[in-house]
C-alpha positions, 0 to 999 in steps of 0.5 A, a space after each residue: 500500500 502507498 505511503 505518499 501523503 499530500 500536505 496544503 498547510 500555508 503556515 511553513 512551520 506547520 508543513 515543516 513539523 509534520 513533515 518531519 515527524 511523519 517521515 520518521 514513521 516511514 511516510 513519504 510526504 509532499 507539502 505545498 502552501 496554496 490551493 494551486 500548487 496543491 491541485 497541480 501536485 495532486 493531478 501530478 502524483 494522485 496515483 502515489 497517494 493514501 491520503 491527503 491533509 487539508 487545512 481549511 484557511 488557504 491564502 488563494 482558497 480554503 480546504 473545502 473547494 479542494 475537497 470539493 475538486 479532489 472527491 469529484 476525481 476519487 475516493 482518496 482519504 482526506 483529513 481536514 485541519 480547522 482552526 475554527 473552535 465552532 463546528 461548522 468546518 468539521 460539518 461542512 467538510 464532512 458533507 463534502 466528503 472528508 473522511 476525518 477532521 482535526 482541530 487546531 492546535 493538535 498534537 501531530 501523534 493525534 493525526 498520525 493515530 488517525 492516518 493509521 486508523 484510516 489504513 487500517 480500516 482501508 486494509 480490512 480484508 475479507 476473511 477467507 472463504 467468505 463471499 466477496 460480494 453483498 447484494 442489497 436494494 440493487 447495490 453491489 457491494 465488493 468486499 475486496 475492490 471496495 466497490 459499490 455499483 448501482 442496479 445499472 451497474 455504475 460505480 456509486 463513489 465513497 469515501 473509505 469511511 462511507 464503505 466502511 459505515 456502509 459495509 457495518 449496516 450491511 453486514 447488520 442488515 435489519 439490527 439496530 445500531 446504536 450512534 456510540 457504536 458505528 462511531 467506535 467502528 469507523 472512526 475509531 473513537 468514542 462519540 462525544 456529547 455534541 458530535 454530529 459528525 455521525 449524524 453528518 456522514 448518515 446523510 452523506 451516504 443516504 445521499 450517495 445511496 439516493 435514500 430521502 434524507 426526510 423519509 429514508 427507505 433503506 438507512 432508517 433512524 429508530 428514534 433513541 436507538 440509533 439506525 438500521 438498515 432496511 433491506 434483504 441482504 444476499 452474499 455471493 462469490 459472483 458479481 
């Protein structure tokens, strides 16, 4: 698996330190100041990269219109930086289709812990002699391409952590759910009191599952509970 990290951050102190320190854990990293030198860096070596480390305050754009740009072209992971003490950012990039956020000032062993826990949720393979593909409501899901196709047969784009919350609630087909869990199982931590980032990412994948956001058919919240996903579920070794 590719280790290239591609770093936008305009503060070089910043770049530097990061720099530096994910490089003494076996990480190749890029770093770039602006929005334009990022998105000719990233078109140039997009085919080398694991993720991409966004900061949202730019000097010639901000993080979200290059996460915007970036998750138009692939499913590349993407952590976003905020300075913002408010939760707006974090929900905006979310929407957009970021896979994880930090806030400013951060520890850099913070962000190292969630570009592993990424990995390894990336690296999750199928165990063996298990089906490779669950078909549910038209949907393929490939277990090990970590791909999702429509009814027509088109590729239906996700974030890693769009597959791996997709994957749990079919994996789970007709279970309850409770908020605390899919949390810990995507992303890898506990749900705070007043994190809607959960909340944010269901609504991002209903959306790309095509599934009303005010009267979901497939990914149904059970009130006080958490969510379900509503639909038969077979697995098959043939596409």
């Amino acid at each position: 698996m590719s280790r290239t990290i591609l770093i936008v951050d305009d503060d070089q102190k910043t770049r530097n330190l990061l720099k530096t320190y994910l490089e003494k854990h076996q990480f190749v990293v890029r770093s770039v100041h602006d929005g334009a030198s990022f998105m000719a860096e990233f078109e140039r070596i997009r085919d080398t990269l694991c993720l991409v480390i966004l900061d949202v305050m730019l000097p010639d754009t901000d993080g979200f219109t290059l996460c915007r740009e970036v998750r138009q072209q692939c499913a590349i992971p993407i952590i976003m930086l905020t300075a913002s003490a408010d939760d707006t950012d974090r929900i905006v990039g979310l929407e957009l289709g970021a896979d994880d956020y930090i806030a400013k000032p951060y520890n850099p062993r913070e962000l190292l812990a969630r570009i592993k826990a990424i990995q390894r949720r990336m690296q999750a393979s199928t165990p063996a002699g298990m089906p490779r593909y669950l078909k549910f409501s038209g949907f393929t899901m490939d277990l090990v391409e970590r791909r999702l196709n429509d009814r027509h047969g088109a590729r239906v784009l996700l974030t890693s952590m769009d597959f791996n919350l997709l994957r749990l609630f079919v994996e789970h087909a007709g279970v309850t759910l409770d908020r605390g869990r899919l949390m810990e199982q995507t992303r890898g931590r506990d749900l705070g009191p007043l994190d809607r980032s959960l909340d944010v990412q269901i609504s991002r994948l209903r959306q790309r599952l095509q599934d009303d956001g005010k009267q979901p058919d497939l990914i149904k919240t059970v009130r006080g509970a958490g969510y379900v996903l509503s639909s038969d579920v077979s697995a098959v070794n043939d596409g």
